[in-house]
C-alpha atoms as one frame of an Amber mdcrd trajectory, in Angstrom:
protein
 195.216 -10.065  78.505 193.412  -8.580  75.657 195.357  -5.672  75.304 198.727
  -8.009  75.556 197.582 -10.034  72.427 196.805  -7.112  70.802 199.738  -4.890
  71.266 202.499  -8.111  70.790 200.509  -8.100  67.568 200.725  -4.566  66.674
 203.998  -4.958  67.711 205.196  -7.136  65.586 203.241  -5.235  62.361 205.573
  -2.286  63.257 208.754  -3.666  63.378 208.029  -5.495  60.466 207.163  -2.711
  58.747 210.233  -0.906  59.968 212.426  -3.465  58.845 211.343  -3.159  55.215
 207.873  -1.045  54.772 207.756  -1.918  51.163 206.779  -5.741  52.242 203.776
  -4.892  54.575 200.611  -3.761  53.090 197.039  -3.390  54.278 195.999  -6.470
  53.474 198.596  -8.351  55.769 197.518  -5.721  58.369 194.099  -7.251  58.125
 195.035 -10.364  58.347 196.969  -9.886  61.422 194.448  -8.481  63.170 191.823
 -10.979  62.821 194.341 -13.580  63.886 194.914 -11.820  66.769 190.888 -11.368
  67.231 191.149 -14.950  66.643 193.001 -15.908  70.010 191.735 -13.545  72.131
 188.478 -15.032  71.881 189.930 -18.109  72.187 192.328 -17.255  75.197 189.173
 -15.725  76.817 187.836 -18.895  77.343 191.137 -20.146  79.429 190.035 -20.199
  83.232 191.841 -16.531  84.073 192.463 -17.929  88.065 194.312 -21.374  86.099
 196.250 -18.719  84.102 197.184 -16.758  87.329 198.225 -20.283  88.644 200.441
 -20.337  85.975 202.136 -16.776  86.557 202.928 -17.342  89.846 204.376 -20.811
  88.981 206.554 -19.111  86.183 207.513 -16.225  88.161 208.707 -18.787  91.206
 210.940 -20.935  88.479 212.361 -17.714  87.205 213.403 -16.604  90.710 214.674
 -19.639  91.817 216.549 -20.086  88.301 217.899 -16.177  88.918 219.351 -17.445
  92.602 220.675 -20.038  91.264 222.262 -18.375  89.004 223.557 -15.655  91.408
 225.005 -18.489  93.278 227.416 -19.161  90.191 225.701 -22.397  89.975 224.650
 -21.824  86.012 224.486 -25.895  85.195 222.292 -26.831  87.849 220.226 -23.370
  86.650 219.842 -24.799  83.275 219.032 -28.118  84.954 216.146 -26.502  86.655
 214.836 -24.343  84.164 214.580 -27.289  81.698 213.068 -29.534  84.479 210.667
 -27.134  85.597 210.107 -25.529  82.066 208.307 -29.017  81.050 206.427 -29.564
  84.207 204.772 -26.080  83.418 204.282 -27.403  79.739 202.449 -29.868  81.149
 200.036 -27.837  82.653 196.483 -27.826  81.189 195.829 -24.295  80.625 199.310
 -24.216  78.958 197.689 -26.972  76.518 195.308 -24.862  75.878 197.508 -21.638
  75.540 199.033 -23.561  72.857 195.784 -24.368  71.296 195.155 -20.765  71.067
 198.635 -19.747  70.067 197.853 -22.011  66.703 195.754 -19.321  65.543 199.046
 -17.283  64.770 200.693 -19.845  62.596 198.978 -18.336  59.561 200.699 -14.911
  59.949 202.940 -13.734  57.622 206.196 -14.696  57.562 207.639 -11.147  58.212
 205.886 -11.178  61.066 208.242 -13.392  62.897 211.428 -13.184  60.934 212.511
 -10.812  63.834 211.935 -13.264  66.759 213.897 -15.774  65.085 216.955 -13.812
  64.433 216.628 -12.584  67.872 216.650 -16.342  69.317 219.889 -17.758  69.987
 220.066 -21.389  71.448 223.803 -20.515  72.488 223.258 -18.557  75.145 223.817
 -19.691  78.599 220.020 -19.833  80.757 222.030 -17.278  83.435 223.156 -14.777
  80.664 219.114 -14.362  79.369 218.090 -13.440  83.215
């Protein structure tokens, strides 16, 4: 888990930096990485076995969203996925995933400038699988 936080993070510091190197500098660097510090230590502290909970959960709705969608039934797929996309929000440890996930608010706002030209609320839930 540590090494996930840590390479989404340096992750996102390189394709920043990529997209326009003049607007990155050292400083931001810094910063990003002591976020990152930041929730690690925090998502530490998350029962691991909860977390694993969690995985299999997610990786259950996914495959029963994906037959679904094989089935060429793609409204009762996003019917699903939205149902069972807040009953894993409602989860505890994903409470607390979110607490940690604060910690990355503060990042620059290169940092995610990617992501959300990347997201696209038109696609259809079947097309994304």
């Amino acid at each position: 888990m540590q090494r996930v936080i840590l390479i989404c993070t340096l992750l996102i510091a390189a394709g920043a930096a990529a997209q326009d190197p003049g607007r990155i500098d050292q400083q931001d660097m810094q910063k990003m990485m002591q976020q990152a510090q930041k929730m690690q230590a925090c998502v530490q502290k998350i029962d691991q076995a909860e977390l694993e909970k969690l995985r299999v959960k997610a990786d259950a709705m996914a495959a029963e969203i994906q037959a679904l969608c094989e089935a060429g039934k793609r409204d009762e797929a996003l019917s699903t996925a939205i149902r069972r996309g807040r009953e894993l929000q409602a989860e505890p440890v994903m409470r607390e995933m979110r607490e940690c996930s604060t910690m990355l608010q503060d990042l620059p706002a290169f940092a995610w400038q990617k992501f959300e030209e990347s997201d696209s609320g038109s696609r259809d839930i079947c097309d994304s699988m």
